[in-house]
N, C-alpha and C positions, 0 to 999 in steps of 0.2 A: 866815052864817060862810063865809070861801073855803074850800074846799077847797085843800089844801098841792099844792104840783106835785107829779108823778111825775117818777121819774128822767128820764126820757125829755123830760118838760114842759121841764124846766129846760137838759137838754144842745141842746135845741132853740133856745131862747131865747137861750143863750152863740153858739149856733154864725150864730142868725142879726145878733147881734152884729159878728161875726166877720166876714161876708160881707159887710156894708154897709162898715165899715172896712177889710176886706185884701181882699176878691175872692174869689171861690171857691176860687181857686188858694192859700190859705193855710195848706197842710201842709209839714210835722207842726208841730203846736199848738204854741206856748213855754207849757206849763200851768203854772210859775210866774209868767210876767208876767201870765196871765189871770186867776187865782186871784187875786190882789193888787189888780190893778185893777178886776176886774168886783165884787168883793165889798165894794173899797170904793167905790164909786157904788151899789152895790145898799143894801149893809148898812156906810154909814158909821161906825156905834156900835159894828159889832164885827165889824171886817173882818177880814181873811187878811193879820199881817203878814211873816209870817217863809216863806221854803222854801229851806228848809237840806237837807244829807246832814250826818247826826248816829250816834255806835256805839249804833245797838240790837240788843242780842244777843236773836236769838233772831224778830228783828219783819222786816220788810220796809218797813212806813213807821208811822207814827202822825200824829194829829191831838190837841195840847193846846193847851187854854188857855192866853191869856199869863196869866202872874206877877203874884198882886195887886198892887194898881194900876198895873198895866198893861191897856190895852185892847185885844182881838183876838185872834187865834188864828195857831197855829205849825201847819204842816206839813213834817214831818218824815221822810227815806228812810235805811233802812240805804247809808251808804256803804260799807259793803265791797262793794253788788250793783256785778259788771262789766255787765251786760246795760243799756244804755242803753234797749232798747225794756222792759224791766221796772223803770227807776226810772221810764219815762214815764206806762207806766199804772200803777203804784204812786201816783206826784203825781195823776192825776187822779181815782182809786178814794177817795183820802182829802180829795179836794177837793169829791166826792161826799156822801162822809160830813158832809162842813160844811155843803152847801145841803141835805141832806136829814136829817139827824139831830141835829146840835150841839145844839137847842132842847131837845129829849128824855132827851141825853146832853150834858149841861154838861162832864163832867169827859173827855170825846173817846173817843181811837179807843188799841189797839194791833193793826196788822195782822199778821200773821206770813203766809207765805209761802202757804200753806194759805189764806187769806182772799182773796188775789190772782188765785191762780192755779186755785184749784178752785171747778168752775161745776155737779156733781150735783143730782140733785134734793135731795139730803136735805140740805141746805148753809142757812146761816143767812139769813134774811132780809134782813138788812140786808147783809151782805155781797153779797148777788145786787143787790141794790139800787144800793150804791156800783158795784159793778164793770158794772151795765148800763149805767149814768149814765155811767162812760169810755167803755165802749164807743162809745154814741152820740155822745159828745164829740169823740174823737180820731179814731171811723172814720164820719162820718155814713154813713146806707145809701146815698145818691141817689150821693154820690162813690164810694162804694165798689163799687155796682153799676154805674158807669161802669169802673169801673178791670175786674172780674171781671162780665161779663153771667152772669143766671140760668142760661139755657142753655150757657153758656161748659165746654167742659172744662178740667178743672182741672191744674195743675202745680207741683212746688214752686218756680221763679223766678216763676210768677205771684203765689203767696203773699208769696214774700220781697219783691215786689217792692212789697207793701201794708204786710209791714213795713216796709220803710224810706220809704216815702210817709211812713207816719202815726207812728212811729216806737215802735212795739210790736211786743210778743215774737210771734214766731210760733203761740204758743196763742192770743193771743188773734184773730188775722190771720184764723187758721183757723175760728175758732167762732163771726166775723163772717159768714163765705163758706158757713159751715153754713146760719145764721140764715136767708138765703132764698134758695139755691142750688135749681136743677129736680133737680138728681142726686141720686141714691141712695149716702150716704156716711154716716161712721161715725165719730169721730177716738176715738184709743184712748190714754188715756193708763196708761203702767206703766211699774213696778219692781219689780227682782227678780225678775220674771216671772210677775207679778201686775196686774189690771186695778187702777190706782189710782180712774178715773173714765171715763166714757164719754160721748160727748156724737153721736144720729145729726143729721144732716139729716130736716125734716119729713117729704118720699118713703122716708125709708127707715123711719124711723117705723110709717106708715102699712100698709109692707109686713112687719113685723115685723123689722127690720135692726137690734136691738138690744144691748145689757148691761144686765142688770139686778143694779148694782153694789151693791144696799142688802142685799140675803143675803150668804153666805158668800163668799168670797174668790173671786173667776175667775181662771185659771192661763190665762194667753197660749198659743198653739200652738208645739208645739216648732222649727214649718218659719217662724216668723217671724223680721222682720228686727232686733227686741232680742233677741231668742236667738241667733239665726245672724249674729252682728253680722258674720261675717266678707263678708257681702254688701254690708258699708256702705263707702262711701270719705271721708273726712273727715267721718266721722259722718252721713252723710247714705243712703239708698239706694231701690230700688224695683223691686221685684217682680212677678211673677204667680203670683198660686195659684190650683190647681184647687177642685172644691166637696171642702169638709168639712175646711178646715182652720180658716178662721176663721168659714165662714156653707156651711150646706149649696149655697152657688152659687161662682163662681170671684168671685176678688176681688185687685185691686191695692191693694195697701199699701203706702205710701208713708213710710219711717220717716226720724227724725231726731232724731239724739239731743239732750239738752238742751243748752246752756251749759257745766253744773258736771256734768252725765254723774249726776243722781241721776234720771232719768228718760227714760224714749223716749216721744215723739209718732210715733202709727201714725197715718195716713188712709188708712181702707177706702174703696176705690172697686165702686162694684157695678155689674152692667148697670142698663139702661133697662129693660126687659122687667117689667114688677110680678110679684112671688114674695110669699107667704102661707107663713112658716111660721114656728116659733114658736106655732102657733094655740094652746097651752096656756095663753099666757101673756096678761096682760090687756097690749093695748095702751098704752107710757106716752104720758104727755101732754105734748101740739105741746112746742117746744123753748121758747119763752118763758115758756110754763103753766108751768114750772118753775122762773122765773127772778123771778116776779114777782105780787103778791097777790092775788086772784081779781076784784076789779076792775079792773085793772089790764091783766088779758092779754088778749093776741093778737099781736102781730108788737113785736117791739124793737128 
């Protein structure tokens, strides 16, 4: 019996599509016209025929079944989102869910905001699934490590400048450059002055540079830059702290508030220097071990 792709198998297999037809140089994806046409040459009998923006209150995109007798499937984006890099990986997250789940899940997908945009450990399987499947799709690692080297330090116009490469929101820009960056960094996402999720890079990982957001509520430091917004200019800002505000060592944080302003994106910057503390706390597991089923992990 074959074994089903992994996310990964499959955003591989599109992309080197992709490469033989347009050239390497073929960012950011049109994930409608690929969704359409890869799906139907793959899966003639029951391709991808619709990707519409449709009112879903409450979702961010879905994946249904066409309408008895009709054959194929809709993919579907809230149009009221303005963020063009979040209808992008939205269309690709649910384009996801069609090559990795439709078979399982005949009657499709509803995503809501929360399914797109949050990557914790404690977050649903399939949902990690669909959204590593964009990932790999829209930012492969090799271009992407072209564009930010491992060793590279980091900036917010290097970020922005992967968003609008690959035409995704700056969470997910970010949590690519995590994925296999040498530096010691942390992205902190909150509201209201509350850790909503946390996501570190591997080295910081290692050296205990983390949140461990599955207990009680973490309350953000009051000298940061969602707090002290008044350090932001066009919602944007960047800091230095000393130790013990947000990691017993000094740390730049890098803040930016969202689109719609219901959240701020922090990136902790830390030294190179390896620190051990935390030792109370069990080490969590590499960044992918998180993202994907224990066959499955190692690097995404």
């Amino acid at each position: 019996m074959t074994r089903p792709f992994s996310p990964e198998r499959w955003a591989y297999e599109i992309t080197h599509v992709l490469n033989a037809v347009l050239g390497p140089e073929h960012f950011p994806i049109d994930v409608p016209a690929v969704a359409r046409e890869y799906s139907a040459k793959k899966f003639p009998d029951d391709p991808i025929t619709r990707v519409v923006g449709d009112d879903l209150p409450g979702f961010d995109g879905a994946l249904y079944r066409a309408p008895q007798g009709k054959k194929g499937w809709g993919i579907f984006y809230n149009n009221r989102i303005r963020s063009t890099g979040r209808i992008n990986f939205t269309l690709a997250h649910e384009f996801g869910h069609f090559l990795i789940h439709r078979l399982a899940y005949p009657d499709g997908f509803q995503c809501g905001e929360q399914d797109v945009v949050r990557w914790d450990s404690e977050y649903g399987q399939l949902e990690h699934q669909a959204n590593v499947f964009a990932a790999n799709l829209l930012m492969p690692l090799d271009d992407f490590r072209r564009q930010i080297a491992p060793a590279a330090a980091i900036e917010l116009d290097a970020l922005s400048h992967c968003t609008d490469r690959y035409r995704v929101s700056l969470i997910a820009a970010t949590l690519r450059w995590l994925s296999y960056t040498d530096k010691r960094a942390v992205l902190v996402v909150s509201r209201d002055g509350y850790i909503l999720w946390a996501r570190s890079s591997t080295p910081a990982l290692r050296t205990g540079a983390f949140f461990r957001t599955s207990g009680p509520p973490i309350e953000i430091p009051v000298q940061s830059l969602p707090v002290q917004t008044k350090g932001l200019s066009e919602g944007r800002g960047s800091i230095e702290h000393g130790p013990g505000v947000w990691f017993p060592e000094p740390a730049q944080e890098m803040t930016v508030l969202s689109e719609q302003y219901d959240f701020a994106l922090s990136l902790l910057l830390l030294g190179n220097a390896p620190q051990r503390y935390f030792a109370q706390a069990d080490e969590e597991p590499d960044v992918f071990d998180r993202m994907a089923p224990p066959e499955q992990r190692r690097e995404w």
